[in-house]
C-alpha positions as CSV (number, residue, x, y, z in Angstrom):
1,X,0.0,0.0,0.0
2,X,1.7,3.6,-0.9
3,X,1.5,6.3,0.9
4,X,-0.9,8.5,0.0
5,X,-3.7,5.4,0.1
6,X,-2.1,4.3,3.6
7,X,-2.9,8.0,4.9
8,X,-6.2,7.6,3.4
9,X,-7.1,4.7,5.1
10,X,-6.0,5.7,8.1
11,X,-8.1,8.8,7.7
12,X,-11.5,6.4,7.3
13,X,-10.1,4.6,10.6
14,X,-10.6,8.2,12.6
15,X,-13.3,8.6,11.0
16,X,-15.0,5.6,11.5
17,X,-13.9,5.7,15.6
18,X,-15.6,9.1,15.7
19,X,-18.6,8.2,14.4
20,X,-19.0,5.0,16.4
21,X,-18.5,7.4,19.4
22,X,-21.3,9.2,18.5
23,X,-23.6,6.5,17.5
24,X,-23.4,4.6,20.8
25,X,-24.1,8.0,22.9
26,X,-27.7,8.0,22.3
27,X,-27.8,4.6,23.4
28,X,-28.8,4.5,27.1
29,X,-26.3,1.1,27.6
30,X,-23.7,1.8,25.0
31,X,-22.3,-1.1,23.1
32,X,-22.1,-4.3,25.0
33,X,-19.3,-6.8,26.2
34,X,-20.6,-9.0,22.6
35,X,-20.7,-6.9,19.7
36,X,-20.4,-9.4,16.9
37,X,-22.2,-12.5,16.1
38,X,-23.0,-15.4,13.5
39,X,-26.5,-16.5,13.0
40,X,-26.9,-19.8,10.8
41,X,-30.7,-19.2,9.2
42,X,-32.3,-20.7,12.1
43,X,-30.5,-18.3,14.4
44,X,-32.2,-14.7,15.7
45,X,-31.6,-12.1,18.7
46,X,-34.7,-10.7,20.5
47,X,-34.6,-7.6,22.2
48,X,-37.0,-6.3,24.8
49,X,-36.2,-2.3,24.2
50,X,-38.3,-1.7,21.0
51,X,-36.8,0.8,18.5
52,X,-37.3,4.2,18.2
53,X,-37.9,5.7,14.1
54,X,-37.0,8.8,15.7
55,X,-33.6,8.1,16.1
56,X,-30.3,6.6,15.1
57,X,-31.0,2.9,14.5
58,X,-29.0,0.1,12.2
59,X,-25.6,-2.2,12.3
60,X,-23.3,-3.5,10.0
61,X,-23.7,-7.0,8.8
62,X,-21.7,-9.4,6.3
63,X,-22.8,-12.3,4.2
64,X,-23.1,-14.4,1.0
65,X,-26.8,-15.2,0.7
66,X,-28.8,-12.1,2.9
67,X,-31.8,-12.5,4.8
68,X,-33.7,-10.4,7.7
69,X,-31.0,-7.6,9.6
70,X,-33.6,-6.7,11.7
71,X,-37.8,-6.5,11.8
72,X,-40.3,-4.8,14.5
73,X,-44.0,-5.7,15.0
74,X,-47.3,-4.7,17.0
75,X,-50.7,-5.9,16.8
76,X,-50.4,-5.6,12.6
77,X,-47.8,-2.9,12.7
78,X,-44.7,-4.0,11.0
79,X,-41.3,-3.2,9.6
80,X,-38.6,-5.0,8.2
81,X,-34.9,-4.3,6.9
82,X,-33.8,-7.4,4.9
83,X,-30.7,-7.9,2.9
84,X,-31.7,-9.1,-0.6
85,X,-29.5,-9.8,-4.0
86,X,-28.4,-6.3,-5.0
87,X,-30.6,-4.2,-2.9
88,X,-31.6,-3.9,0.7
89,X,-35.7,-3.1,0.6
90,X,-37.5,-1.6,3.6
91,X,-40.9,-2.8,4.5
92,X,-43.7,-2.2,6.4
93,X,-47.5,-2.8,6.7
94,X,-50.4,-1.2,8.6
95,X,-54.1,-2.6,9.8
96,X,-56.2,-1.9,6.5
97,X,-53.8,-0.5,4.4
98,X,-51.6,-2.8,1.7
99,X,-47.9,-3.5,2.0
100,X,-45.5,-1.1,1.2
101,X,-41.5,-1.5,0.4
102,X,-38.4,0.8,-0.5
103,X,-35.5,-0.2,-2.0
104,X,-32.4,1.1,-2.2
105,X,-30.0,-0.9,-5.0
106,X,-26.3,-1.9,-3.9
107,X,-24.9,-5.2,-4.1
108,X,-24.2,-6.5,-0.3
109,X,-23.8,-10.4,-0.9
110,X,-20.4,-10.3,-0.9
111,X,-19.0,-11.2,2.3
112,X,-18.0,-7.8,2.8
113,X,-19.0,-5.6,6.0
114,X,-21.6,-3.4,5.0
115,X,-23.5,-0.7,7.2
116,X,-27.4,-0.1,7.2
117,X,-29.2,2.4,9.0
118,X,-32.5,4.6,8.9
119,X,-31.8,8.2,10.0
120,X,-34.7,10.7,11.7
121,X,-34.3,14.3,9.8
122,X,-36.8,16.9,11.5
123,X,-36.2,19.4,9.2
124,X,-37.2,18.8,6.9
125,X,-39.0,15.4,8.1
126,X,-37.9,12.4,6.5
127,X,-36.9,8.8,7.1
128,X,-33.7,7.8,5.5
129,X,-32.3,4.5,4.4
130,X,-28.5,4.4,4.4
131,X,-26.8,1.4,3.0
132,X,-22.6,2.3,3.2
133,X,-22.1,5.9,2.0
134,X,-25.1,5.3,0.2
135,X,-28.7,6.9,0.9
136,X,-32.5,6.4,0.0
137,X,-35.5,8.9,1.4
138,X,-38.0,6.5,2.3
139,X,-40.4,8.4,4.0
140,X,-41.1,12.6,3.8
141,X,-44.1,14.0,4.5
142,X,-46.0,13.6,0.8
143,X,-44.7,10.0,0.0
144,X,-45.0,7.4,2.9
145,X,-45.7,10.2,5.9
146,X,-47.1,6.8,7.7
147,X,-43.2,6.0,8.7
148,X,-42.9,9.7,10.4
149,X,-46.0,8.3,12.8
150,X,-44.8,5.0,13.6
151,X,-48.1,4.3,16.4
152,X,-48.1,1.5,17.7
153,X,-45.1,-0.6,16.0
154,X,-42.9,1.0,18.7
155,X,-45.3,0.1,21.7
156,X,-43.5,-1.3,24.8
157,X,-44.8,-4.8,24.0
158,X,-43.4,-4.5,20.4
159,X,-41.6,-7.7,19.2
160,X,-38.3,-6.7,17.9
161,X,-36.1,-9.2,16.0
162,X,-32.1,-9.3,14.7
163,X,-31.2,-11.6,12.1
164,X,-34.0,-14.1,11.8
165,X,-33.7,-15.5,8.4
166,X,-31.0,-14.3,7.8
167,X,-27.4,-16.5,7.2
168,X,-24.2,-14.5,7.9
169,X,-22.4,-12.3,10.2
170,X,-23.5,-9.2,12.1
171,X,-22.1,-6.4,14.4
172,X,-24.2,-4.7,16.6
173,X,-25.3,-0.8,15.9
174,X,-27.4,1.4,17.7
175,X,-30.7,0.7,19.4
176,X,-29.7,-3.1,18.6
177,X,-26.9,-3.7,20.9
178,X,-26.9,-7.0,22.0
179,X,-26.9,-7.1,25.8
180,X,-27.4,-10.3,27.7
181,X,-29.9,-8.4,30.1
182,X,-32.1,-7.2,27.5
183,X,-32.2,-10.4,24.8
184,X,-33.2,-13.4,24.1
185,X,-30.9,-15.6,22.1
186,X,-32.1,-18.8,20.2
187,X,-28.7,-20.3,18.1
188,X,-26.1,-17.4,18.0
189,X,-22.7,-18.3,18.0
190,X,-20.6,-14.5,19.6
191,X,-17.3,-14.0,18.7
192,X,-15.4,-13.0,15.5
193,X,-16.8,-13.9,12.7
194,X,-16.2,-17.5,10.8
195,X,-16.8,-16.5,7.6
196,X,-14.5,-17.6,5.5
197,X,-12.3,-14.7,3.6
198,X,-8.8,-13.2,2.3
199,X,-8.7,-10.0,4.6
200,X,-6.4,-6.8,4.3
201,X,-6.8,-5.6,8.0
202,X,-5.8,-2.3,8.8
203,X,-6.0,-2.2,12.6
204,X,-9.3,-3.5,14.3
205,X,-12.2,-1.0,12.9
206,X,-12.4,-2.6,9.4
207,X,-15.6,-3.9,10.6
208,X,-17.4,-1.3,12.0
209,X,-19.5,1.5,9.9
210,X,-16.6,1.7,6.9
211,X,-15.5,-0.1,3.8
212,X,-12.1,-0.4,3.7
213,X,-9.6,-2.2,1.1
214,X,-10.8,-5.6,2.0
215,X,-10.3,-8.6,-0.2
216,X,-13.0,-11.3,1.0
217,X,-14.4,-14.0,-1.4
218,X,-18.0,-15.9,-0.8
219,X,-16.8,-19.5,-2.1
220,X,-19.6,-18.9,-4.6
221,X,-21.7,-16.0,-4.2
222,X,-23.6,-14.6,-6.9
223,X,-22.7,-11.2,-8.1
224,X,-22.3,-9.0,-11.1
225,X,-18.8,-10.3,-11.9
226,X,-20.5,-14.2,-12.3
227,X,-21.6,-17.3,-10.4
228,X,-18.3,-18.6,-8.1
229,X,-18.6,-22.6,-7.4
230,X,-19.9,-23.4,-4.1
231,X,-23.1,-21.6,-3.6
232,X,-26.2,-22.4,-5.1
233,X,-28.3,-19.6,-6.5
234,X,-31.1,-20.6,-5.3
235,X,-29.6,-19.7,-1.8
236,X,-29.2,-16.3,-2.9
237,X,-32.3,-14.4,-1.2
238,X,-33.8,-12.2,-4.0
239,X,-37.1,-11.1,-2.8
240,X,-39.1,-10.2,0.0
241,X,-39.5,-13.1,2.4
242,X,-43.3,-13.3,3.1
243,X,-44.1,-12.5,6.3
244,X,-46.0,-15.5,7.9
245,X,-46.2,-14.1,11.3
246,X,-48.3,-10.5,10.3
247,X,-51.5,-12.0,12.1
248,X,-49.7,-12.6,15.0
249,X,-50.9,-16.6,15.2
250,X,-48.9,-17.1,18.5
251,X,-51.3,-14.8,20.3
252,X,-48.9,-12.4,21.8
253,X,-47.9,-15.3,24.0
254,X,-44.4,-16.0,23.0
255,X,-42.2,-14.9,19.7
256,X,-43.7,-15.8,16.0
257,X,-40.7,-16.6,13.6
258,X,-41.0,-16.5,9.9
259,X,-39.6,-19.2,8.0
260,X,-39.5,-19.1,4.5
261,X,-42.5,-21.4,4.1
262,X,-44.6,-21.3,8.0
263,X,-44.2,-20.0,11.2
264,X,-43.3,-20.9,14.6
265,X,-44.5,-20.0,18.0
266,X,-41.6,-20.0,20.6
267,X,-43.5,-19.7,23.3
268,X,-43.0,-17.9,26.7
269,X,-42.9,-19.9,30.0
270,X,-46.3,-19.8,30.8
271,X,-47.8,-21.2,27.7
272,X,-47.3,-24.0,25.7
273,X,-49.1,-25.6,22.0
274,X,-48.9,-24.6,18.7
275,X,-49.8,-21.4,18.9
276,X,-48.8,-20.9,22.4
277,X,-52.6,-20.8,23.3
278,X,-52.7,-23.6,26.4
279,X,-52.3,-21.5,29.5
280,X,-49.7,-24.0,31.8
281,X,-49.4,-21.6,34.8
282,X,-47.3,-20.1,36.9
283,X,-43.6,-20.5,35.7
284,X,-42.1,-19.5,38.8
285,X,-44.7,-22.1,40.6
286,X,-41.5,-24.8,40.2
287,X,-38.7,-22.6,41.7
288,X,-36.6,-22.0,38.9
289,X,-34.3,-19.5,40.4
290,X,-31.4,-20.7,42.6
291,X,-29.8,-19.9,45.7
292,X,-32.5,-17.9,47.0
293,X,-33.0,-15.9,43.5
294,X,-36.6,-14.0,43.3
295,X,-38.7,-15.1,40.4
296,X,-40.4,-12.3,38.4
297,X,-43.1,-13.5,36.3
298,X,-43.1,-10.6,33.1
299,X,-46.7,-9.6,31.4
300,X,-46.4,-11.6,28.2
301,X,-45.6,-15.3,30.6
302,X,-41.8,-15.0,30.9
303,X,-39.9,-14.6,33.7
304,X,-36.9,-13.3,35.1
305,X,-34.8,-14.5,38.3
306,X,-33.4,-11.7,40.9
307,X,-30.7,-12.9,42.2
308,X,-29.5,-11.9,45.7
309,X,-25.6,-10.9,46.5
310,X,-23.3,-13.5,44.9
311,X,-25.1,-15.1,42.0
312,X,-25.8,-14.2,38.4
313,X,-27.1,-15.9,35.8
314,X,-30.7,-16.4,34.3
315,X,-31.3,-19.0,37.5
316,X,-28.9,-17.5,39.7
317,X,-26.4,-20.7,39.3
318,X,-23.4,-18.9,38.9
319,X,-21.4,-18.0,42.0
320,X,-19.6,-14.2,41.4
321,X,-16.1,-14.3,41.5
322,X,-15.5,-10.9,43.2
323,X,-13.2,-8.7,41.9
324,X,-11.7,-6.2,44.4
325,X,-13.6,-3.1,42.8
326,X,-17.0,-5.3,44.2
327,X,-16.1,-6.0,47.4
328,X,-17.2,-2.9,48.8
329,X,-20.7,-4.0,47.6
330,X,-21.1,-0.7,45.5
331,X,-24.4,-1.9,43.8
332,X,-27.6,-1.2,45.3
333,X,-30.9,-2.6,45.3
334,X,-29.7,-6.1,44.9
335,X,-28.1,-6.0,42.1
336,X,-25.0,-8.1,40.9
337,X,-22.1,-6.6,41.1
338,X,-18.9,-7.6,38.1
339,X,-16.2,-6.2,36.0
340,X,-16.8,-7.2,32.6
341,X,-13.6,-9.2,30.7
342,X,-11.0,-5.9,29.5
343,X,-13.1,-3.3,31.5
344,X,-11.5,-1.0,33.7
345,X,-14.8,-1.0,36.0
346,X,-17.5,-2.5,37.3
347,X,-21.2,-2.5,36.1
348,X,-24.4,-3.0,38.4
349,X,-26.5,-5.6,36.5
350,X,-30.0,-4.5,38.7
351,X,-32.8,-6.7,39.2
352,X,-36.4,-6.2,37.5
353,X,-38.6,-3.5,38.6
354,X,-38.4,-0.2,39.2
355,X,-34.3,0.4,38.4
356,X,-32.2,1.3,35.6
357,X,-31.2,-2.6,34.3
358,X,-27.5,-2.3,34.0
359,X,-25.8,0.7,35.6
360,X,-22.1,1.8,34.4
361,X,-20.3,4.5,36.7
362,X,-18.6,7.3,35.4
363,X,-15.3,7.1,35.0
């Protein structure tokens, strides 16, 4: 690499630091201890903090074949971002009015990080789609004004999804960060991801928010340049998925996941059946939380296990190993005290109810 290129790199790395700064500020946990995961098409990430159309919201994903980044739903609200073959399409639906979808064309199946994002303007209003350095206004207020009133998709109970569907690599962004506190996780493998590609690294930020001077290969993915052996195209996602779950068949009981050809109900710990409509009572009626752990049964039939001084985990089974800045016991109202691996500090983790859920001091 010459010079002049190697400065100019170097110049996207600031840039790229700066802006990931800024992102994560209007976040009110910052990024988390996990930023990066690989979801297999089975795989997806639910988070209990529905998303706000208002502000910042999007990551940076990488894969061969696409699939759902992330989708938000309520009571026939919905909105999906999905990763197709040379485009990524926003869509959305309301009660009583047809599906709508916005597209904005850039080839992203190339096992390449790529950024997407929807950005608030307020002045003027509009909703944009931003794919890269690229951008698409999808919303203003004469052409799909609906998006600048989101209602009820971004109720509390809103069901909000990362990378169901969806085959490939992604790096948590804002409003999707991927704390353990605040998710539910159904076959995600964290960690760096296994993709399989010829990389040019300069530094560690190559995979956040900026293209770089990568060289990555797909072992077959379709593209402009031609087929590559080892992929299929028919693996190559090239439209809209259908959305099986838009009548909400699993009642609000559990989370509805949309296959390519059904759904399925993954049903909270109170109900059970098909379509999660068998009430089975009380979950914490069997004393799932350990060592003296409170169980918290949560309005849609989960639950959630406070655990007292000493013990984390979702049953309170795992003894704390103390680190010297928790001795002191700095956490209050019961919550767990630890000093996340490469931290400098400690973080309350704080039981349900009327407290903040994860508390980081200032440093």
């Amino acid at each position: 690499m010459d010079m002049v290129n190697d400065n100019a790199c170097w110049a996207v790395l600031a840039a790229c630091a700066a802006t990931l700064a800024v992102v994560h500020a209007a976040s009110p946990l910052g990024p988390s201890d996990r930023p990066e995961a690989y979801f297999n098409g089975s795989s997806y990430i639910r988070l209990s903090r529905p998303i706000s159309l208002k502000q910042l919201v999007g990551l940076s994903f990488r894969t061969c074949v696409g699939g759902e980044l992330f989708s938000q739903r309520f009571e026939g609200y919905t909105l999906h971002v999905t990763a197709l073959f040379e485009q990524v399409v926003v869509s959305w639906a309301r009660p009583s009015q047809p599906h709508r979808e916005v597209g904005l064309a850039k080839e992203t199946l190339d096992n390449r990080w790529h950024w997407v994002g929807l950005r608030y303007n307020s002045d003027p209003p509009s909703l944009l789609l931003e794919v890269d350095k690229d951008t698409q206004i999808i919303s203003n207020v004469t052409w799909n004004p609906e998006l600048l009133s989101p209602g009820a998709l971004e109720a509390g109970g809103a069901v909000l999804l990362v990378g169901n569907v969806f085959s490939g690599c992604i790096l948590e962004g804002p409003q999707l960060e991927f704390h353990a506190a605040t998710s539910q996780i159904r076959n995600v493998v964290f960690g760096h991801c296994p993709l399989t590609t010829d990389e040019l690294e300069v530094g560690t930020l190559f995979t956040i928010l900026c293209l770089l001077r990568v060289i990555s290969k797909c072992n077959g993915v379709v593209s402009r340049r031609g087929l590559f052996p080892g992929i299929d195209r028919k693996d190559v996602l090239r439209i809209q998925p259908k959305d099986h779950c838009y009548n909400e068949p699993c009642m609000r009981h559990g989370t509805c996941i949309s296959r390519h050809d059904r759904y399925e109900c993954h049903c909270t710990a109170r109900y059970t059946g098909n379509n999660c409509e068998v009430d089975a009572g009380d979950p914490c009626a069997s004393a799932p939380c350990q060592h003296g752990g409170r169980c918290v049964e949560e309005p849609r039939g989960s639950y959630s296990c406070a655990c007292p001084a000493g013990y984390h985990g979702a049953y309170c089974e795992l003894e704390e190993s103390l680190d010297p800045q928790c001795v002191a016991g700095p956490c209050h109202h019961n919550a767990s005290c630890s000093v996340p691996p490469g931290a400098d500090t400690y973080v309350c983790a704080c039981p349900p109810g009327a407290y903040t859920h994860l508390f980081i001091p200032r440093t």
